[in-house]
KELOKOL-879546 format. One line per 10 residues: number of its first residue (from 1); for each residue x, y, z of C-alpha. Coordinates in nm, 4 decimals. Each point is the difference from the previous one (the first is absolute). Last residue first. Layout:
<pts>
NUM) X Y Z; ...
</pts>
This chain:
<pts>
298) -0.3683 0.0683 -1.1418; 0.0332 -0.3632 0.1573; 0.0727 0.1923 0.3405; -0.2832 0.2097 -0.0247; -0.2333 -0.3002 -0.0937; 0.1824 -0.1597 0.3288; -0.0419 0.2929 0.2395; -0.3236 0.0481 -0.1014; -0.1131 -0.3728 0.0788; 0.2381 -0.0325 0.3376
288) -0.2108 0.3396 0.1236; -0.3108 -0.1743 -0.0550; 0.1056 -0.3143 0.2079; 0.0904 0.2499 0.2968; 0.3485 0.1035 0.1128; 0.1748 -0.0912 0.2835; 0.2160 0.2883 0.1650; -0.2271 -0.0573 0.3384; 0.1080 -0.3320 0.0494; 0.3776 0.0430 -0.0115
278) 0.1186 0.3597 0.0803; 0.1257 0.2620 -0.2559; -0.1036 0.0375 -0.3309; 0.1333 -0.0766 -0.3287; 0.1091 -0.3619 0.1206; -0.3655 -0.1180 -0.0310; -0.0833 0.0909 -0.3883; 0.3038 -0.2603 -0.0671; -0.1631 -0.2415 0.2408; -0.3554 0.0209 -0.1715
268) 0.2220 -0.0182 -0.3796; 0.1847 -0.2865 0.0747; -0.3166 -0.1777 0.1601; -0.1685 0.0263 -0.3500; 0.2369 -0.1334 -0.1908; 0.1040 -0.2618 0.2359; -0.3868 -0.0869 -0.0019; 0.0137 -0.0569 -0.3549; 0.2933 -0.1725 -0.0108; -0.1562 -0.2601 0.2271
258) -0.3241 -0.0293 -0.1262; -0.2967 -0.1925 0.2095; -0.2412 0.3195 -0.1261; -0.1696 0.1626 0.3446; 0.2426 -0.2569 0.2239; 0.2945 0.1329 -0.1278; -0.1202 0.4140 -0.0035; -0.0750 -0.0731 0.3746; 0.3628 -0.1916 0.1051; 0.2221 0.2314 -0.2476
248) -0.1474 0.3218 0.1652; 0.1011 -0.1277 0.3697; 0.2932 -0.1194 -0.0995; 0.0983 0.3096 -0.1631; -0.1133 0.1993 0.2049; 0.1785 -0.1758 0.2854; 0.3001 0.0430 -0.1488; -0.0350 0.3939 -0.0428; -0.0455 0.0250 0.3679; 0.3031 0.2571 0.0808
238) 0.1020 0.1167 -0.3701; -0.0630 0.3440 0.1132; 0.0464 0.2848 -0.2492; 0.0987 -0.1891 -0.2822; 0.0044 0.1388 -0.3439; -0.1374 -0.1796 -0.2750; 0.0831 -0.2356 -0.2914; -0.2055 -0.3204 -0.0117; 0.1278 -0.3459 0.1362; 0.1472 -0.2240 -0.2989
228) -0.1566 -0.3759 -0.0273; 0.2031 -0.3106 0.0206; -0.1360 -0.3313 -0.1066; 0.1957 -0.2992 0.0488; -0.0971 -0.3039 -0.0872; -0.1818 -0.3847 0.0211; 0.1510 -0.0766 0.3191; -0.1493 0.3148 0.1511; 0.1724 0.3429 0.0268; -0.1799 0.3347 0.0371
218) 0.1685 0.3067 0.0046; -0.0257 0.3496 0.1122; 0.0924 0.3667 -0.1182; 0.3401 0.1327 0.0317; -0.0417 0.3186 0.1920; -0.1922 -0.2178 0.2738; 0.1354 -0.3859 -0.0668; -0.3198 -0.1889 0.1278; 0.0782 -0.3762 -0.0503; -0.2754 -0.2298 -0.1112
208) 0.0245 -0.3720 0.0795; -0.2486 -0.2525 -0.1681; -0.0638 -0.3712 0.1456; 0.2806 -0.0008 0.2544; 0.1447 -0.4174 -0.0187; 0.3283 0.0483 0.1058; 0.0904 0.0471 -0.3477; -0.1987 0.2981 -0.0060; 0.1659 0.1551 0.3055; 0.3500 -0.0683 -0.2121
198) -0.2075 0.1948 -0.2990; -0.0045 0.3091 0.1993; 0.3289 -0.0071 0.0484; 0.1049 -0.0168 -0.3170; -0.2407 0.2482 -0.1115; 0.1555 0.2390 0.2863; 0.3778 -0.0324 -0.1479; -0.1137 0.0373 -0.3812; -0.2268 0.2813 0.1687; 0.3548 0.1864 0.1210
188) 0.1368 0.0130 0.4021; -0.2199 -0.2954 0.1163; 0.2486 -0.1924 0.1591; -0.0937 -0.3687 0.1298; -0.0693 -0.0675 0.3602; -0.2951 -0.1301 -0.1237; -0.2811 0.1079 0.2210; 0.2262 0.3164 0.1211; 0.0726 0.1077 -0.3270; -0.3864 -0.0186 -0.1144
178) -0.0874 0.1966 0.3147; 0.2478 0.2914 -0.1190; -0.1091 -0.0348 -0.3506; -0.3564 0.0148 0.0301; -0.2147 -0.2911 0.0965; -0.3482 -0.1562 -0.1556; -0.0537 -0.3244 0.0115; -0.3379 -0.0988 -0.1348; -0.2213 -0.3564 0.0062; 0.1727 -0.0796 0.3261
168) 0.0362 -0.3740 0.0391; 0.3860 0.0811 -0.0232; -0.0466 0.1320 0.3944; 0.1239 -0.2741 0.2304; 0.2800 -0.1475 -0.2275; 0.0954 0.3125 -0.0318; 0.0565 0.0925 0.3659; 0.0276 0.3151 0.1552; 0.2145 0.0324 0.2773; 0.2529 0.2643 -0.1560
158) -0.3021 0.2507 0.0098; -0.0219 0.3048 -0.2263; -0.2883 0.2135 0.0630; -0.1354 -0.0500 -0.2060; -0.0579 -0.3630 -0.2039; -0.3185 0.1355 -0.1820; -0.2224 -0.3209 -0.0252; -0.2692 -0.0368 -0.2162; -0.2652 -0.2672 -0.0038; -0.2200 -0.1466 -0.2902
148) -0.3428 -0.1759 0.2597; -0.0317 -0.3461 -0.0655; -0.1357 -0.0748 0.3375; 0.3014 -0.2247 0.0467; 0.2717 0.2180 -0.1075; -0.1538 0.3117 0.2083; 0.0197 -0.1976 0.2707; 0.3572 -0.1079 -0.0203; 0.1047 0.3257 -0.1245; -0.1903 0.1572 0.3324
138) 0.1731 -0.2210 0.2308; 0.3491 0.0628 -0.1731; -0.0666 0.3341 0.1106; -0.1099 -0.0361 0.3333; 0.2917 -0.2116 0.0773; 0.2180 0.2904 -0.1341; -0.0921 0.2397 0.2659; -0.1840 0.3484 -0.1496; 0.1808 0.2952 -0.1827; 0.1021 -0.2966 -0.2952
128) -0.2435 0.0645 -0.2230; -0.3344 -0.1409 -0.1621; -0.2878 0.0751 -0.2769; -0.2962 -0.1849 -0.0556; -0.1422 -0.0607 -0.3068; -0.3790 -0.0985 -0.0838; -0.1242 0.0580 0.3494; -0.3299 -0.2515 0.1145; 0.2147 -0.2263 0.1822; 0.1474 0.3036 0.2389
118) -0.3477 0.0416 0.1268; -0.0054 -0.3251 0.1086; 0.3157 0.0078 0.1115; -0.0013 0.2831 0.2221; 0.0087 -0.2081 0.3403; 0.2421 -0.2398 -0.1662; 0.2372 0.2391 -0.0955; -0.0680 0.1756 0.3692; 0.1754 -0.3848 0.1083; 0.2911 0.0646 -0.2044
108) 0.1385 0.2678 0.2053; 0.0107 0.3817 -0.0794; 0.1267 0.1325 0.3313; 0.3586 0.0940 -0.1516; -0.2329 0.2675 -0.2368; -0.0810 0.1641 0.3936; 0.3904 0.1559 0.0021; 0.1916 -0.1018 -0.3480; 0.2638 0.3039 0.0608; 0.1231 0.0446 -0.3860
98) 0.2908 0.2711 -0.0768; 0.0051 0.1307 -0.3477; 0.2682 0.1979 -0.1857; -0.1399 0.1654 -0.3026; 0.0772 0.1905 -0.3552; -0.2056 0.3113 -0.1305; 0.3047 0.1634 -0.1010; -0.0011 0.2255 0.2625; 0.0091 -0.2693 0.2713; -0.2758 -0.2038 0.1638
88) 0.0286 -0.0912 0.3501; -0.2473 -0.2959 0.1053; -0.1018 -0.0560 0.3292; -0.2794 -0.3165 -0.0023; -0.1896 -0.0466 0.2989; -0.1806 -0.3665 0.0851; -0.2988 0.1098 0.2836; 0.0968 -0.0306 0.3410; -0.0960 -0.2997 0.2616; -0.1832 0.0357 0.2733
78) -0.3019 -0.1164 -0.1402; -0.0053 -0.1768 -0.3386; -0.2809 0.1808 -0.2376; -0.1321 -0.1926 -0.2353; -0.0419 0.0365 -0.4010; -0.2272 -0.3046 -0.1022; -0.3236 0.2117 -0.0895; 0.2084 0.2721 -0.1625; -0.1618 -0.0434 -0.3492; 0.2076 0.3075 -0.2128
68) -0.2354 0.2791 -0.0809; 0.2663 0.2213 -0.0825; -0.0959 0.2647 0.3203; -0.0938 -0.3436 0.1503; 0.4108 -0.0714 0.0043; 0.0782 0.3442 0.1518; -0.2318 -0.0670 0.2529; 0.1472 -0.2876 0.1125; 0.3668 0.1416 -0.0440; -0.1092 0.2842 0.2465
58) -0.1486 -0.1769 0.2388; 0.3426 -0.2433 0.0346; 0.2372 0.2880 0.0076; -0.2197 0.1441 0.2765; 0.1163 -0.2809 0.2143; -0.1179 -0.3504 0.0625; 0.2525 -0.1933 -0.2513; -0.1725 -0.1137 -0.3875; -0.0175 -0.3463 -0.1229; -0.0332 -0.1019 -0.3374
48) -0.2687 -0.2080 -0.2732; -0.1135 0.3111 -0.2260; -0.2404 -0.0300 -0.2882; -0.0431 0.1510 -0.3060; -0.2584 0.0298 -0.2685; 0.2485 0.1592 -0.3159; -0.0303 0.3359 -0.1811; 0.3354 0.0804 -0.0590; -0.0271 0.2393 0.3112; -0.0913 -0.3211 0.2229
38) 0.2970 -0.2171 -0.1770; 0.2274 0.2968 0.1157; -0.1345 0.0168 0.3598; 0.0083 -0.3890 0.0563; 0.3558 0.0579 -0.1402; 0.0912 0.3119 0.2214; -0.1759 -0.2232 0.2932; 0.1891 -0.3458 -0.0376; 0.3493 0.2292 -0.0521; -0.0492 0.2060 0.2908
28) -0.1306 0.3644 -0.0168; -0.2162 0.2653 0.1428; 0.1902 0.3561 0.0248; 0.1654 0.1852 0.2202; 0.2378 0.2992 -0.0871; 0.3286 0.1925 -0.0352; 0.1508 0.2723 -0.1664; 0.3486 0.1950 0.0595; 0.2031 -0.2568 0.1694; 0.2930 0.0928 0.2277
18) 0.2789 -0.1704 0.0013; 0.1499 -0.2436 0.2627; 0.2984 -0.1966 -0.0598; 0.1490 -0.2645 0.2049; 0.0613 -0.2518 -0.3361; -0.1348 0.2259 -0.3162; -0.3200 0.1648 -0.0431; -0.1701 -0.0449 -0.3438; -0.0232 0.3303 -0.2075; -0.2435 0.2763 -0.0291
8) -0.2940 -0.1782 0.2193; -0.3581 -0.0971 -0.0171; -0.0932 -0.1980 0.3088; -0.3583 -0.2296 -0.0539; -0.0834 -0.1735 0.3117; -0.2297 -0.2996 -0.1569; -0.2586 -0.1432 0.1781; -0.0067 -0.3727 -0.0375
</pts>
């Protein structure tokens, strides 16, 4: 996805048009700001997508090698555009995000099975809902039988997705908004999200972590709750700051197999995120989670 990034004073209202004072074009999508988190943690990474035929598409591939992120199964669908993303992002750091899927609808089981070789030698791999549903519940199924801990990040939210289909995932990983629309339960305070979080457990979801910005994030299982507080800073751009997360939690996991750990860790690497503006490129490195966390304990 590429995103269009519109920074504006307020949001425009029905048949209004303002004027915007900044604006730019970055590389995003949630599969490639988490391959590019897990990358800056320090993680191998490779990319299974599809990309359109325009200059969108050349620039995302060689924004991927600029991480070193395998690209070997990213193709190019002709005549078709790349996915855009325009997101407006208000003074307070705060987004509204449109999703055209483009090329990412492309993504068919069948390029799982051309990659899956490769894809059998991965220790995590990390899924969301930008490509058609059928691929996804493809991938769980493989993944499940090549033993292979999967991750799926249920965004953008999609009333077709079924539970039944996806409770093989090792990691469910939603923030409030997506949680709502999974459960059509409210989410308004955490007593509200950890109960629904635990009605996806009792559907048979393995561990379900909910990313609560401001609040912090929590991870319910049927043995708990554990809810962890986000760090203190001010946001710039929280446009990405999801997929930071995600993409942080998924490399610290499979470095030390520790949930609260990796929590800990992706807290901070989407906390350093929303201090500057864009998605990829306001990423920090592995060294700069280190300082910021002996500063913080000081």
């Amino acid at each position: 996805m590429v995103d269009l990034i519109s920074y504006v004073k307020r949001m425009p209202t029905n048949g209004e048009t303002l004027e915007a004072p900044e604006f730019s074009i970055g590389c995003g999508g949630k599969g490639a700001n988490q391959a590019v988190a897990a990358a800056k943690y320090g993680s191998k990474v490779m990319m299974v997508t599809k990309v359109g035929d325009d200059i969108f598409a050349d620039n995302t591939i060689k924004n991927f090698n600029y991480y070193n992120i395998d690209t070997t199964f990213v193709e190019r669908v002709k005549n078709v555009s790349s996915g855009v993303a325009p997101i407006f992002v208000d003074p307070s750091g705060q987004n509204r995000i449109l999703i055209i899927k483009g090329a990412n609808q492309y993504l068919t089981p069948n390029d799982i099975d051309k990659a899956s070789e490769n894809l059998k030698t991965c220790k995590f791999i990390i899924l969301q809902l930008e490509i058609n549903l059928d691929t996804v519940y493809y991938v769980i199924k493989f993944a499940s039988e090549n033993g292979i801990p999967v991750l799926l990040n249920p965004a953008p939210a999609n009333a077709m997705l079924n539970i039944e289909k996806i409770n093989k995932c090792d990691f469910l990983v939603p923030n409030e908004t997506e949680l709502e629309s999974m459960t059509k339960m409210p989410t308004i305070t955490n007593k509200d999200i950890e109960n629904a979080a635990m009605s996806l457990v009792k559907k048979g979801i393995r561990n379900v972590i909910v990313t609560m910005g401001s609040r912090g994030s929590m991870w319910v299982t049927k043995k708990g709750v554990h809810t962890l507080k986000a760090f203190h800073v001010k946001s710039i751009d929280s446009s990405g700051a999801g997929d930071a997360f995600i993409g942080c939690f998924s490399s610290c996991y499979v470095k030390n197999n520790d949930v609260l750990e990796a929590m800990h860790e992706a807290s901070a690497f989407a906390a350093l995120s929303v201090m500057k503006k864009g998605t990829q490129k306001s990423y920090p490195s592995k060294s700069d989670i280190d300082v910021f966390l002996k500063k913080y304990k000081e």
